[in-house]
C-alpha positions in Angstrom: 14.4 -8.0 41.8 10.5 -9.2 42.2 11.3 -9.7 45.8 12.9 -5.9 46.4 9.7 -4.7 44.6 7.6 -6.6 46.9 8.9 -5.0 49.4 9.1 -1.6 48.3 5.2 -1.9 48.0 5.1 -3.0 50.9 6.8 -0.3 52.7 4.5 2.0 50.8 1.5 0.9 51.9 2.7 0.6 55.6 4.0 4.1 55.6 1.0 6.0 54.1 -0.8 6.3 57.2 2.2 7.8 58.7 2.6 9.8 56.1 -0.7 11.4 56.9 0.3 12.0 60.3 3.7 13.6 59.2 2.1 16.4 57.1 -0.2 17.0 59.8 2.1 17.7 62.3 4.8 19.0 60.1 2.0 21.6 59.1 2.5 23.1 62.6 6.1 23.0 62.6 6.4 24.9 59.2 4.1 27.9 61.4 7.2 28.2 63.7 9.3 27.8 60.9 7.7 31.0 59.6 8.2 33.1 62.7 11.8 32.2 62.6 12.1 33.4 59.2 12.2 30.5 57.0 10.7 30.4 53.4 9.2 27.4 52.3 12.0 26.1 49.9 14.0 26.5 52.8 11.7 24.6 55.0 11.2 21.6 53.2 14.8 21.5 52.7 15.2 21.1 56.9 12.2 18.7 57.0 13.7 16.5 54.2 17.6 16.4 56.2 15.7 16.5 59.9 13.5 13.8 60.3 12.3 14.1 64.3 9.9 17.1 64.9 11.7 18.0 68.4 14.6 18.2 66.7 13.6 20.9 64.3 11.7 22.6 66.8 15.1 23.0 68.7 16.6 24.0 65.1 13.7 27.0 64.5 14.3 28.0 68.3 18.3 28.2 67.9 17.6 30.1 64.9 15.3 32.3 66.0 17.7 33.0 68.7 20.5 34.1 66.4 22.8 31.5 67.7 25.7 30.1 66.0 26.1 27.1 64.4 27.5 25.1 66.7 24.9 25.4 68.8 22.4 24.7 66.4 24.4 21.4 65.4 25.0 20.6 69.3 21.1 21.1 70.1 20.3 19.2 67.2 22.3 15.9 67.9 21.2 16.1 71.5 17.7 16.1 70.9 17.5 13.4 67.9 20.4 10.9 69.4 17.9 8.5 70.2 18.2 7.4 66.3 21.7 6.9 66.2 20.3 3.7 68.8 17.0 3.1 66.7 19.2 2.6 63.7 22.0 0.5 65.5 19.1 -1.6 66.2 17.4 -2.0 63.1 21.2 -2.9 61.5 20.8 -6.2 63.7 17.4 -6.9 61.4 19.6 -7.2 58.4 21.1 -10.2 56.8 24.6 -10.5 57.0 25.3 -9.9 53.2 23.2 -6.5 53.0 26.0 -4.2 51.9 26.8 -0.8 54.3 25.8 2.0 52.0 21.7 0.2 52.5 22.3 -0.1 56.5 23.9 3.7 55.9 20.4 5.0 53.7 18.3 3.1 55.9 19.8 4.9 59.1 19.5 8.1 57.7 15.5 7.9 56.9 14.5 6.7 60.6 12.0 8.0 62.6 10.1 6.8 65.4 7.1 5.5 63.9 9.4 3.9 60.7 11.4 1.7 63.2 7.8 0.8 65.3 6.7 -0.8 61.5 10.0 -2.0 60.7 11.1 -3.7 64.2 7.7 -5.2 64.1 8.1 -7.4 60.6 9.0 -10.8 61.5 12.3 -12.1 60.2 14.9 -10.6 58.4 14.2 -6.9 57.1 14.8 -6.3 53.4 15.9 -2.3 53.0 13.6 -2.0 50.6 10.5 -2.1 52.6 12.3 1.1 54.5 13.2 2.8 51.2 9.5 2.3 49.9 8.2 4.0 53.7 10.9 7.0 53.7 9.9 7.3 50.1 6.1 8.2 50.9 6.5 8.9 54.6 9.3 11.4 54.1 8.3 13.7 51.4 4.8 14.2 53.0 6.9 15.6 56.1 8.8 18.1 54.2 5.8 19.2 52.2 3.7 19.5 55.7 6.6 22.2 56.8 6.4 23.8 53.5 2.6 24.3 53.3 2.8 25.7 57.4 5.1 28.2 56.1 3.0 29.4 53.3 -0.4 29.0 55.1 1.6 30.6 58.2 -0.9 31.7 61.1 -4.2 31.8 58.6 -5.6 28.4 60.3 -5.9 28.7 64.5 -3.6 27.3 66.5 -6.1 24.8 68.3 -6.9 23.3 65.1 -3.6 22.7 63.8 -2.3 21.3 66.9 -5.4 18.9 67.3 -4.3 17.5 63.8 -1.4 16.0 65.8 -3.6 13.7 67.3 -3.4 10.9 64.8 0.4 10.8 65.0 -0.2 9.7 68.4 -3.3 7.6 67.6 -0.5 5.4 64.9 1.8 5.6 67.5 -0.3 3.6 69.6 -1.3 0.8 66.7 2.4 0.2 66.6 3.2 -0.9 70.2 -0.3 -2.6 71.5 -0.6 -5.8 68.8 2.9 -6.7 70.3 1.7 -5.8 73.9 -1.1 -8.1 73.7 0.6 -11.0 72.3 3.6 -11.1 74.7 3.0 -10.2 78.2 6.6 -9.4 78.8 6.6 -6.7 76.2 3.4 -5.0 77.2 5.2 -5.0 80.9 7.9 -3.3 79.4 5.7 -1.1 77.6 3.9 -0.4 80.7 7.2 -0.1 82.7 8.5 2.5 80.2 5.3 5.1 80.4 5.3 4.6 84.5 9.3 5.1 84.4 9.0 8.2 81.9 6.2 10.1 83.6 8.0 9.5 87.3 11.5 10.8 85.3 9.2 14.1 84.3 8.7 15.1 87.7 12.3 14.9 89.0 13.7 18.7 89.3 17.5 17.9 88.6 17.0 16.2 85.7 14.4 19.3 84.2 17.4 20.7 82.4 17.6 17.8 80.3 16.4 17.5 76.7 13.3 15.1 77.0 14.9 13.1 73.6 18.4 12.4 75.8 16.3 11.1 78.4 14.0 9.1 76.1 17.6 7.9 75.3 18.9 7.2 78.6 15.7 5.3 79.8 16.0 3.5 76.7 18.9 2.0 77.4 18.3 1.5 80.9 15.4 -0.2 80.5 16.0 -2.4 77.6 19.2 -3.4 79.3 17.5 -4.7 82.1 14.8 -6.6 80.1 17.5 -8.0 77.8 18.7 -9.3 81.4 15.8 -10.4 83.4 14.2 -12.1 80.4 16.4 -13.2 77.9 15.4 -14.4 73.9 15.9 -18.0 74.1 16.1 -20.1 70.9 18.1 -23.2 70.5 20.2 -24.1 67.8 17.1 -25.9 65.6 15.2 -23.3 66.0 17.0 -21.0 64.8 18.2 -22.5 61.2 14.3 -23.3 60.9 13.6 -19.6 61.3 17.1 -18.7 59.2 16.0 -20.9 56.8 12.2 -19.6 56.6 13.3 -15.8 56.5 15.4 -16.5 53.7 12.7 -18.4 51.3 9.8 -16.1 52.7 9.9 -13.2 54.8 13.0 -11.4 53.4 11.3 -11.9 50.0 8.4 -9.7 50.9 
């Protein structure tokens, strides 16, 4: 129990700065929200189920086109199905023992920057420290599209979206610490940006929906660095860290 606390804590404290970043941008989201007709109980209810800000951009643009709703659900899982890979990932964190309904709750509440803290804890990953990040992370990011909507086009645009600067900013504190202490990660990293950009500029691929690319690249390009430069860690190695995850690391 002390342990799940730990961790809860934790994931708290990790996920506050993102928090702060979630209302911010979620601020400007709630200001389309409003021009598609939403009020804000009913915008906090789409930020708390939609967790990815393209995605409910697409949702307030489907809406605000009249469309059906299998087109709204078809937009949706286009745009956001990079999670379904996030989370498949993340699973692999777990201990073996962790039952499905936490690998099921855990899925559900990812987002970009809640993998980037998550993926980056050594050892195994207790489901708590995600539960105590949604917990704070999430409710900040429904609130943020409730407060657009009521605030609605009162602030100026320029100063909303310059708010969105910090998600970015966090964004960034997540991926350089690993960068700088493996040089085959930061090529990746560096690999991924020069690969994206040069994919932005292709014509025939301009109809597709930038999160199924971010998709498609990912697994291109994770595939090929799972090939060219393969995790090795013999057998010792690996009950030492086993061992250590189990005594430490999962504990906290």
């Amino acid at each position: 129990m002390n342990r799940n606390i730990n961790a809860f804590k934790n994931g708290i404290c990790d996920g506050f700065p993102i928090a702060l970043g979630y209302f911010a941008v979620a601020f400007s989201l709630g200001i389309v929200a409003r021009k598609a007709g939403l009020n804000p109980f009913q915008g906090f209810l789409s930020s708390i189920l939609n967790h990815a800000s393209a995605g409910e951009y697409a949702e307030f643009t489907v809406i605000m086109a009249n469309a059906s709703y299998f087109e709204m659900a078809f937009v949706i899982l286009v745009t956001n199905i990079r999670y379904l890979l996030m989370s498949c990932a993340l699973s692999q964190r777990f201990a073996p023992d962790i039952p499905l309904f936490h690998r099921l709750f855990v899925g559900f509440g990812i987002t970009d920057e809640i993998f980037g803290i998550s993926i980056a804890r050594a050892g195994m990953l207790n489901p708590w420290y995600n539960y105590g990040a949604m917990a704070i992370a999430l409710p900040c990011w429904a609130a943020g599209t409730a407060m657009g909507i009521v605030a609605g086009n009162i602030l100026p645009v320029s100063a909303v979206s310059a708010l969105s600067v910090a998600l970015y900013g966090m964004f960034l504190a997540v991926i350089i610490p690993a960068s700088r202490t493996d040089k085959i990660v930061g090529g990746v990293v560096t690999a991924s940006f020069l690969v994206s950009f040069a994919v932005s500029k292709i014509p025939a691929l301009a109809n597709l929906s930038d999160s199924l690319k971010i998709s498609l690249l990912t697994v291109l390009i994770s595939g090929i660095a799972a090939f060219l430069f393969p995790a090795r860690e013999d057998a010792e190695d690996c009950a030492a860290s086993d061992t250590l995850s189990e005594v430490t690391e999962y504990d906290t």
